[in-house]
Each structure stands twice: as structure tokens, then as C-alpha cells.
N, C-alpha and C positions, 0 to 999 in steps of 0.2 A: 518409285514403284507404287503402283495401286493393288491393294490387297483385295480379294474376293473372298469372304469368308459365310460358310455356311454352319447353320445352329441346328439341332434337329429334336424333334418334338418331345425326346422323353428328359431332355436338358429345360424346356420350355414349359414342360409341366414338373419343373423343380425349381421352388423361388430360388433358394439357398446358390443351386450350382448357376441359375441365370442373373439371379444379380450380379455374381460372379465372375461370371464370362460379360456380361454388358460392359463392367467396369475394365476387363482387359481388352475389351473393344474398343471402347471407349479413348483407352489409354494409347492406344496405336496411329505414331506419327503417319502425316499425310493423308494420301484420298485414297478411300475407301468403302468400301460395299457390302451391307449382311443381307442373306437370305437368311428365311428360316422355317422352319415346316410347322407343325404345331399336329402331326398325326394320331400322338397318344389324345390329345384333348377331342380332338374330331371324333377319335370311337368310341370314346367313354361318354358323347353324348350322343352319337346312335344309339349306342346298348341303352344309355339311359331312356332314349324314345322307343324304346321294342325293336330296332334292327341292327343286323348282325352285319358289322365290317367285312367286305369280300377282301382280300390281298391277291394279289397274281404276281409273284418277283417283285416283290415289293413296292408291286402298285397297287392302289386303292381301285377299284370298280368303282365308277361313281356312277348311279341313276341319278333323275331330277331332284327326287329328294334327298339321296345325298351330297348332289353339288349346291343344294341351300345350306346344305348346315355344313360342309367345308369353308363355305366362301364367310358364311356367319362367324365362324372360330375362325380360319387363317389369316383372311382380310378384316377385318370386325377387330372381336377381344386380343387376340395375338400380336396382331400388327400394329395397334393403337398403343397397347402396355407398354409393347417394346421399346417403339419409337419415344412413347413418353417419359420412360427411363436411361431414354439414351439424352434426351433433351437435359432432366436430372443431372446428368454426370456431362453436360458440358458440352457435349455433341448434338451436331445443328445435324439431326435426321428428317427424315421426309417418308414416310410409309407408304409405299404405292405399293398395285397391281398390275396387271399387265396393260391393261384395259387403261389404266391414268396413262395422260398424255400420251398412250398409242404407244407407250415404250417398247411393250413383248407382245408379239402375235405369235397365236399356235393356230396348228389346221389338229381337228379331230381323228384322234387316234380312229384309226380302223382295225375290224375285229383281226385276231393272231391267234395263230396256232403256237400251244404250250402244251406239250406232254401231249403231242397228238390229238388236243381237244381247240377247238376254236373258243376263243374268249372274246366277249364284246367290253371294252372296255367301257362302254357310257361316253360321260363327258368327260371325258379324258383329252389332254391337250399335247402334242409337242411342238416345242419349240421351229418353227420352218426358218429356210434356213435364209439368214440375214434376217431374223424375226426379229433384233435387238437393234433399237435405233441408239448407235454411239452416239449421234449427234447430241441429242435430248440428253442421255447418261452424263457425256463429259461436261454440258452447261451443267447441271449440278454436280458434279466432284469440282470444275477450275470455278467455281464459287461459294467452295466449302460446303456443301452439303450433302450431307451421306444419304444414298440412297437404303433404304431398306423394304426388300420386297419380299411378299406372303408369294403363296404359291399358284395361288389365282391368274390365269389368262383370259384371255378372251380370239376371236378369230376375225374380231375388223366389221363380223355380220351384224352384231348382238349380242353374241353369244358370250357365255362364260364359260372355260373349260379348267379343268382343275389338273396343273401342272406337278410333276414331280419337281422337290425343290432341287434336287442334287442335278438336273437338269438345264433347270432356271439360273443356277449357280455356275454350269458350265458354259451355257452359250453368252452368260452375263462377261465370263470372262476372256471369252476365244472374243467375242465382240469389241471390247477393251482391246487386246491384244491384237487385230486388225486396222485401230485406232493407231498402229506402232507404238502402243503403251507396252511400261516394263509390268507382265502381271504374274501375283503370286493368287493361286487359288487354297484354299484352307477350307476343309472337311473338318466340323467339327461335330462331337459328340457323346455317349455316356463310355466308349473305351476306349484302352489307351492307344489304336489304330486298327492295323488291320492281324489278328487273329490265329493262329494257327487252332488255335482250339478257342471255337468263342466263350468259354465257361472258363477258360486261366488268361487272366492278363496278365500272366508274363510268358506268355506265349508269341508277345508280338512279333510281327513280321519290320524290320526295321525298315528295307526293302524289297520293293517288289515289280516284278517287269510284267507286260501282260501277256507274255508266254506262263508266266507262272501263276498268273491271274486264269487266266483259263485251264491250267492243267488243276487247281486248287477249286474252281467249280466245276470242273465233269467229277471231279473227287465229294463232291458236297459238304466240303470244309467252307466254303465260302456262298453263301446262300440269303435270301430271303431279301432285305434292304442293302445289305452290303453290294449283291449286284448288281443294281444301277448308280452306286453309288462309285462304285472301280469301272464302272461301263464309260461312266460320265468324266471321270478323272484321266483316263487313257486316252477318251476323244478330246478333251480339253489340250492335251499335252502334241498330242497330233497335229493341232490346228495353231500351235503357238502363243499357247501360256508355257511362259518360264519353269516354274512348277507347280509340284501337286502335293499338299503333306494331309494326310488324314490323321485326324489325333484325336484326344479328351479334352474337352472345353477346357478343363483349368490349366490344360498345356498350351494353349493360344500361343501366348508372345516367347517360350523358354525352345521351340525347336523340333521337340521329342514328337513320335509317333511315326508312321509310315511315311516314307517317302517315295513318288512313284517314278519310274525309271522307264 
């Protein structure tokens, strides 16, 4: 089995819970794969330059100037530290982008209607489809080496476009999984899954289908990053990944958290 696991930026702006999860990364028999986002650090260095992070459903707007200081934090400090403390604990990682060896191509979001208003997203990226070259992936997993990739695409022109990682994570592993590889994809992050009330975590949802997934956002219990985070998990599971568990980084390797059905 190859695992797909994704880390998300308010675990990556926490040394304590990332050394944490690196090490139960780290620890995980076989070939394997982390995404990881780094969004908390991304806005805290707009605000820190005088502008103000846009969100739309738990995507990032990005103009020109904010796709230099994403791709500066996600691809840059984020994916350097990581891979260098995965190096530490014994795992042969490799930090890419989309743009390294041509692995992930995205075509530029076009603008959407949200609550009736049209949104431009900027340089915003998705994944097009067979955008993920297995070939290139599996020479580095069948020669031990863990990929680890920032959120950063690019579209083949020049361009650099800034990808959602719960996206990146999914077509990373629907791609694997057309490989006729056995894959497990893994949401990780600061709760302990998916929610009924995001303020009690023991609220979790142990399971959840995407009938229930959608009747739980026309309800606004499940909102903001969580949906594309469940958008991404259900198309993943569509397209033949084994499965989907969203959980809290310190529950990696023990099981617990959502499971999606």
C-alpha cells in the first residue's frame, strides 16, 4: 500500500505538533507521499507586509503579489524545513513543486460565481486532468524516495499558479491509484476529523457519506476549508483510492478520526 498523506498549515506553523507528525511520518512502513500547505504562515506574512488575505471556500485569492510570497513560504521555508527534518528522522525526501520535473500541471482557475457574486480567483491553479505524471512519482517511491510537495503548480507556459493542497493530495493519489496501486489517502490536521460542531471535538463524525456531506453544508455546519477538503476526499474515493480518513496529526498511524464512505 502507498499512503497519501496531507499536513495543513496551522500543524506546520506548530514546531511541537510537526516535529510530531514528521516522526509518525517518518515512522510509516513502505512508499509514501506528504503534501502540506503552510496557509497560516502565508497570511501572517501578507498582514505582516500591509495586505489583507482574501478566502473564497477555503481558497486563497491570489494576485501577483500574492503568488510571490506563497510560493516564497510553501515552496521556499515550508518545503525545505520539512523535507530537512524528514531527512533527520531517516527518510530519503525529495521537496518538489509542481513545476520540478513537470510532475503537476494545473490550467488557471477561471473566475465563479459564489453567493451570486463572481470571484476572480488570480493565480489560482487546478489540477487538469491526468495533470499528475505516475510515471516520474513511482521512479521515486520504487527507489525509496518520498516525495514531498508544497502547493505550488505551475501550467507548462511559465507560469506559476498556487494550488490548493487537499487537491494536490487528491489527484496525487487518484493518479497513484490508476498506476493499479493499493492507495490510502490521509487528511491530516489541528481536529480530531470531521465535526459536527467545529468548537467540541467530541463532536466527531466517525463516518460520513457525501449525501451527508452535502446535506451538513447547505446546513453550514461544515464550511470554510473543510469544503474542499470533503469536496476532494469524495472525488478521490470516486476515482479509486481505497480510502479516505481525515483526522489530528498525532492520530496518523493509530486509525481514529473520520472515515469517508
Amino acid at each position: 500500500m502507498v499512503r497519501v498523506v496531507k499536513i495543513g498549515g496551522n500543524v506546520i506553523d506548530n514546531p511541537q505538533l510537526l516535529a510530531s507528525f514528521l516522526a509518525d511520518f517518518a515512522a510509516i512502513p513502505g512508499q509514501k507521499v506528504l503534501v502540506h500547505g503552510g496557509g497560516v504562515m502565508a497570511s501572517r506574512m501578507q498582514q505582516e507586509l500591509g495586505m489583507e488575505p482574501v478566502m473564497v471556500e477555503g481558497r486563497r485569492v491570489t494576485d501577483g503579489e500574492t503568488l510571490r510570497i506563497v510560493t516564497m513560504v510553501y515552496a521556499g521555508w515550508c518545503n525545505k524545513s520539512i523535507t530537512a527534518a524528514l531527512q533527520a528522522k531517516s527518510c530519503n525526501a525529495i521537496g518538489l513543486s509542481g513545476c520540478d520535473a513537470n510532475i503537476i500541471t494545473a490550467a488557471k482557475r477561471a473566475p465563479k460565481l459564489v453567493n451570486g457574486q463572481e470571484v476572480d480567483y488570480g493565480f489560482v491553479g487546478d489540477v487538469i486532468s491526468s495533470g499528475v505524471d505516475g510515471h516520474t512519482l513511482k521512479l521515486f517511491l520504487d527507489n525509496g524516495i518520498t516525495p514531498v510537495f508544497c502547493a505550488i503548480n505551475h501550467d507548462g507556459r511559465g507560469n506559476l499558479l498556487n494550488t490548493n493542497a487537499d487537491t494536490i493530495a487528491q489527484s496525487v493519489a487518484v493518479c497513484l491509484a490508476k498506476e493499479e496501486m493499493d492507495v490510502q489517502l490521509i487528511y491530516c490536521f489541528e481536529k480530531a476529523g470531521v465535526l459536527m460542531d467545529k468548537d467540541d471535538e467530541k463532536s466527531l463524525i466517525r463516518q460520513l457519506s457525501q449525501k451527508d456531506f452535502l446535506s451538513l453544508k447547505e446546513q453550514g455546519k461544515v464550511a470554510d476549508g473543510m469544503i474542499p477538503k470533503l469536496e476532494n476526499a469524495f472525488k478521490a474515493i470516486s476515482e479509486g483510492v481505497r480510502s479516505v480518513r481525515i483526522c489530528h496529526a498525532q492520530n496518523l498511524n493509530n486509525g481514529t478520526g473520520t472515515i469517508l464512505e
